[in-house]
C-alpha positions as CSV (number, residue, x, y, z in Angstrom):
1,X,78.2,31.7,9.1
2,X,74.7,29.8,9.1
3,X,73.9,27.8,6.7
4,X,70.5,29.4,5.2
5,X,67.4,27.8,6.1
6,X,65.4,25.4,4.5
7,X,62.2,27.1,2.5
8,X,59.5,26.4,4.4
9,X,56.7,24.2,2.5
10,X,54.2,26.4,0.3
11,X,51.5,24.1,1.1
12,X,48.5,25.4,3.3
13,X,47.5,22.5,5.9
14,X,45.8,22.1,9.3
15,X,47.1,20.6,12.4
16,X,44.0,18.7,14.9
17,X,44.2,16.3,17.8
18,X,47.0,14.9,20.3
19,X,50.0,15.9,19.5
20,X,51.7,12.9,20.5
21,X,49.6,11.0,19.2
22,X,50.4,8.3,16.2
23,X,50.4,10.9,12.7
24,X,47.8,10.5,10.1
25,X,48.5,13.5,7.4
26,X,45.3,13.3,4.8
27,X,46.0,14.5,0.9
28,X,43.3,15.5,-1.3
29,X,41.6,14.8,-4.5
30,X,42.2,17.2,-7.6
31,X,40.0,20.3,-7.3
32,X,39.5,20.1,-3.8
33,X,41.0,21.4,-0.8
34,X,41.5,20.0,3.2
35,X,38.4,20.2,4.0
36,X,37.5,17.5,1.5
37,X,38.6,15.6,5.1
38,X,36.1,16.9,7.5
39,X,34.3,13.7,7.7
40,X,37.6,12.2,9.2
41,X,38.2,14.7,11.7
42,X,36.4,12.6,14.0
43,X,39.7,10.5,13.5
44,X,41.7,13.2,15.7
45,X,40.4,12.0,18.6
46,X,42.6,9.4,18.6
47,X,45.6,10.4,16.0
48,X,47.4,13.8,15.1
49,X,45.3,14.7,12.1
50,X,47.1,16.6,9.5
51,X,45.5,17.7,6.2
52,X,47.1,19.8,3.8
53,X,45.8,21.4,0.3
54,X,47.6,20.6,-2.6
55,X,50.4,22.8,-4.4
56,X,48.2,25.5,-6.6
57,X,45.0,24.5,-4.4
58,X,43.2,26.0,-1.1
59,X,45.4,28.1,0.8
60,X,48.8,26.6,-1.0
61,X,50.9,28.6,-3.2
62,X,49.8,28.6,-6.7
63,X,53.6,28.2,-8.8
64,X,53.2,28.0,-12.5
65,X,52.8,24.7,-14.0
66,X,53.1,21.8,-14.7
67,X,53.9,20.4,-11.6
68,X,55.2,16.7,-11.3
69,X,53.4,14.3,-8.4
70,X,57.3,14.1,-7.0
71,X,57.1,17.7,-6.7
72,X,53.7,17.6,-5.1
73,X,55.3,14.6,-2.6
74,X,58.3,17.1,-2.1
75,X,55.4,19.7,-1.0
76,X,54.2,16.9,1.7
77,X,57.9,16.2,3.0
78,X,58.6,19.9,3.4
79,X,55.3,20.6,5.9
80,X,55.9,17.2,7.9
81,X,60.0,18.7,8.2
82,X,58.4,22.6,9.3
83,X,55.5,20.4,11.8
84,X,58.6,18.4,13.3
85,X,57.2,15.0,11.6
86,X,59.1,12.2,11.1
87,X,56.7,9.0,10.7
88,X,53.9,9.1,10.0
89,X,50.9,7.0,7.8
90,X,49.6,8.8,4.6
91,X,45.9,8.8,3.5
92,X,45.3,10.4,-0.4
93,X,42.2,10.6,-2.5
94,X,42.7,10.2,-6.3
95,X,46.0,12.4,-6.8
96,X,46.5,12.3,-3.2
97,X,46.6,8.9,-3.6
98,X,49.5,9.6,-6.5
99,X,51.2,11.4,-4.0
100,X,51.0,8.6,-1.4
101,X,52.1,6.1,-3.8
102,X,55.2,8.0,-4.8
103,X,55.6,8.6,-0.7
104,X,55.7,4.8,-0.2
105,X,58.4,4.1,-3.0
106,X,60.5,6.9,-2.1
107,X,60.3,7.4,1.8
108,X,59.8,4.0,3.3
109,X,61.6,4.8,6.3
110,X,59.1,7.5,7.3
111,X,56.0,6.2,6.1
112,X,54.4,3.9,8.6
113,X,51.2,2.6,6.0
114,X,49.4,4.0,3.2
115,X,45.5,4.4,2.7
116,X,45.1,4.8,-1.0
117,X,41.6,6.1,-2.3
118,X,39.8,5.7,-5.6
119,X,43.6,6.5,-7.1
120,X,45.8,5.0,-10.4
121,X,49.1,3.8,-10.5
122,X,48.8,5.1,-14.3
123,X,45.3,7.4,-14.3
124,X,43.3,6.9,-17.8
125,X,43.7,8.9,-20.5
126,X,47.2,10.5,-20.2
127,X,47.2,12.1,-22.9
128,X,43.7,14.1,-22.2
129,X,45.2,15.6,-19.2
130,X,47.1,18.5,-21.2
131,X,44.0,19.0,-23.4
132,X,42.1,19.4,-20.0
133,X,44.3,21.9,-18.2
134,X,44.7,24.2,-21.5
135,X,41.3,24.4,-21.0
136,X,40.7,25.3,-17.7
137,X,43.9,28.0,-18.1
138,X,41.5,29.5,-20.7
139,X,37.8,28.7,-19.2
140,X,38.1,28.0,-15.7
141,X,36.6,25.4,-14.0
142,X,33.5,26.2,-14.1
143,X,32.6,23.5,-17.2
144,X,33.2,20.8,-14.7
145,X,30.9,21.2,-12.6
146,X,27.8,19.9,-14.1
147,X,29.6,16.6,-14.6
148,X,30.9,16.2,-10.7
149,X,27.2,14.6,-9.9
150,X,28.6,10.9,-10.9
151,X,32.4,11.8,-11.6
152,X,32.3,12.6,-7.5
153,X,29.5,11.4,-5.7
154,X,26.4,9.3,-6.9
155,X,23.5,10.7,-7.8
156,X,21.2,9.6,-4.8
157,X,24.2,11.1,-2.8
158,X,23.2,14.4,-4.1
159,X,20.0,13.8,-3.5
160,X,20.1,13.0,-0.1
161,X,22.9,15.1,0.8
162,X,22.7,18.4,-1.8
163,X,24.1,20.7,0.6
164,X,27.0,18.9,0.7
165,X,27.5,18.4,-2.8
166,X,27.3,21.9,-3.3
167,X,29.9,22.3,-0.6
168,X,32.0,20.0,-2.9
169,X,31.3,22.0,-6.0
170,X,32.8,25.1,-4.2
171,X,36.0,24.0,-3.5
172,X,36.1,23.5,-7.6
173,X,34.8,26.6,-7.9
174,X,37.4,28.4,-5.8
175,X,40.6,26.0,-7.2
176,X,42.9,28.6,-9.2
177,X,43.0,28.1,-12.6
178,X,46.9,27.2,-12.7
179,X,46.9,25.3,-9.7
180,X,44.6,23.0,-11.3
181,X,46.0,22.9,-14.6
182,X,49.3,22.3,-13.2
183,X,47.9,19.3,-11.2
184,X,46.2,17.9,-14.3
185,X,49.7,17.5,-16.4
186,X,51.1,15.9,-13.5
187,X,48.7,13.2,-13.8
188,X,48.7,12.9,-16.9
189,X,52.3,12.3,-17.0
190,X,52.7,10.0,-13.5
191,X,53.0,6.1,-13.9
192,X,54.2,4.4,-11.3
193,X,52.9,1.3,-12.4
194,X,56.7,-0.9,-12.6
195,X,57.8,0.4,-9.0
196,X,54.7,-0.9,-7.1
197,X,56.5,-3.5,-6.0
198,X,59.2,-1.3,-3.9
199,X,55.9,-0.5,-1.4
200,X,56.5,-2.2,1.4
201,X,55.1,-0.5,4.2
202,X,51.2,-1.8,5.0
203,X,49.1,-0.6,2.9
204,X,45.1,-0.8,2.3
205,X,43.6,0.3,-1.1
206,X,40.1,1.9,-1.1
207,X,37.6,1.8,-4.2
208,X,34.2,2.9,-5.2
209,X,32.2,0.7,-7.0
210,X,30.3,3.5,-8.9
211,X,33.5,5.3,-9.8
212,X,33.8,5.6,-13.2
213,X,37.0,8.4,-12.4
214,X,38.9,5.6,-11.0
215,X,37.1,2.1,-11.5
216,X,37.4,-0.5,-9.1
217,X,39.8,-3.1,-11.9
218,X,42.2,-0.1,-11.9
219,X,42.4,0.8,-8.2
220,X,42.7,-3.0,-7.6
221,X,45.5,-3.3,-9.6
222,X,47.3,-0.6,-7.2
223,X,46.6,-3.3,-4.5
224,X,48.1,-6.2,-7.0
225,X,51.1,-4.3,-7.5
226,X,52.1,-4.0,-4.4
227,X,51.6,-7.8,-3.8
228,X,49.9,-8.1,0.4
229,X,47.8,-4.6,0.2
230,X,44.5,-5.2,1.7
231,X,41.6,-4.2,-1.2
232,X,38.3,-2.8,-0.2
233,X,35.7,-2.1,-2.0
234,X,32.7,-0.1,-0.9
235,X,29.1,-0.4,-2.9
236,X,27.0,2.5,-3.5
237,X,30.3,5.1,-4.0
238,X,31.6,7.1,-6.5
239,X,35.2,8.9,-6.3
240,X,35.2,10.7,-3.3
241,X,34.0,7.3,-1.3
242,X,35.4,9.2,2.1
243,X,32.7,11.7,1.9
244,X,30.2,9.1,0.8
245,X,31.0,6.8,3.3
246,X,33.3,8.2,6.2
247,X,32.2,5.6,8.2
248,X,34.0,2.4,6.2
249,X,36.8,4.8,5.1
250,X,37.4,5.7,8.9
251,X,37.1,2.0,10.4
252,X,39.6,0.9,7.3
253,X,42.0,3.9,8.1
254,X,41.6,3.1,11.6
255,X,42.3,-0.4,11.5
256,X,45.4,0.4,9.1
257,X,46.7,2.7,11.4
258,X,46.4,0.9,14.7
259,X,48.1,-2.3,13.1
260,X,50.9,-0.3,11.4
261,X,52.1,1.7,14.4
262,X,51.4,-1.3,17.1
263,X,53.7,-3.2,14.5
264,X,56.3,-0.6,14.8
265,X,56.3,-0.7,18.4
266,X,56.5,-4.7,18.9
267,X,59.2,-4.2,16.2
């Protein structure tokens, strides 16, 4: 008799550029989906671009919370098994960054580098997170938008680019409400903060230096943690610093990628 098959991963994703090409698979921030990525799609002409929506968010199934960032990680590691992925380099905004974090403690031997965006080994406030998802079970999200204009993006992002920010703001819009509640207890309860060390795979660490979500001293002390992580910091930014500036997010992710895999071919 067969043994049964695996379930296949729950997560909704999209699959762009060659197909032999070195594997770049993008995670996104809390309340958004894939296309949070869009301004890195210009990445797939060079790497297999593969961005997924997070459990409860986009086209994903939405289980009932809470949800734990392994669990989320587990998600990620379920689609690359389906897509036929074995190595591959992970790049995660905020809780993708969580997820990319747990990635590099728990499955060094298929993680080639890490790009690590305006994240936390231990986000701030843990104990807010709970009060924040009871909320939006009951409200929504609707009472967070107002407050993405600085939590997100800058304010002279949104005025230069509104039409994007609203793009932004619909993606929160359209989040179900237990998806994102789920997600919100598993920050609140993720601290990875004593394993940091175990990363070993190259790794660069991304901040915005207007982020007051994720500010810079905390997403620097990702790149301290993990002892030889490359820290960049990019002026003018707020959270989602890969929609504010793709083009120093893409050289860094770029750069990270080329050195990783070229490593893992000399090696």
């Amino acid at each position: 008799m067969d043994a049964p098959r695996p379930k296949p991963s729950p997560l909704g994703y999209r699959d762009d550029g060659p197909p032999d090409a070195p594997v770049v698979v993008f995670g996104p921030s809390l309340g958004t989906t894939l296309g949070l990525f869009e301004p890195q799609l210009a990445l797939a002409q060079q790497f297999r671009v593969i961005r997924h929506d997070l459990r409860g968010h986009g086209g994903s199934a939405v289980p009932p919370g809470p949800y734990t960032i392994g669990e989320m990680a587990a998600d990620v590691v379920a689609l690359l098994d389906d897509l036929g992925v074995d190595r591959f380099s992970y790049v995660g905004v905020s809780i993708g960054g969580a997820i990319a974090q747990w990635l590099g403690v728990h499955e060094p031997g298929r993680v080639e580098s890490l790009v690590i965006c305006s994240s936390a080994a231990r986000f701030h406030d843990p104990a807010g997170w709970p009060d924040r998802a009871a909320r939006v079970r009951t409200d929504g999200t609707g009472f967070l938008l107002e407050s993405r204009c600085g939590a997100w993006y800058t304010p002279e992002f949104a005025q230069r680019e509104p039409a994007t920010a609203e793009w932004l703001l619909d993606m929160l819009r359209t989040v179900p409400r237990e998806g994102y509640a789920g997600s919100c207890e598993a920050i609140g309860q993720f601290d990875l903060r004593s394993r940091l060390s175990e990363i070993t795979v190259p790794t660069t660490v991304i901040a915005g230096a207007e982020d007051p979500a994720t500010p810079a001293d905390m997403v620097r002390a990702i790149a301290t943690g993990i002892g030889d992580a490359r820290f960049v910091l990019v002026p003018g930014t707020s959270h989602l610093v890969n929609v504010e500036r793709p083009d120093i997010v893409n050289a860094e992710i770029t750069r990270q990628v080329l050195a990783a895999t070229s490593a893992g071919r000399e090696g």
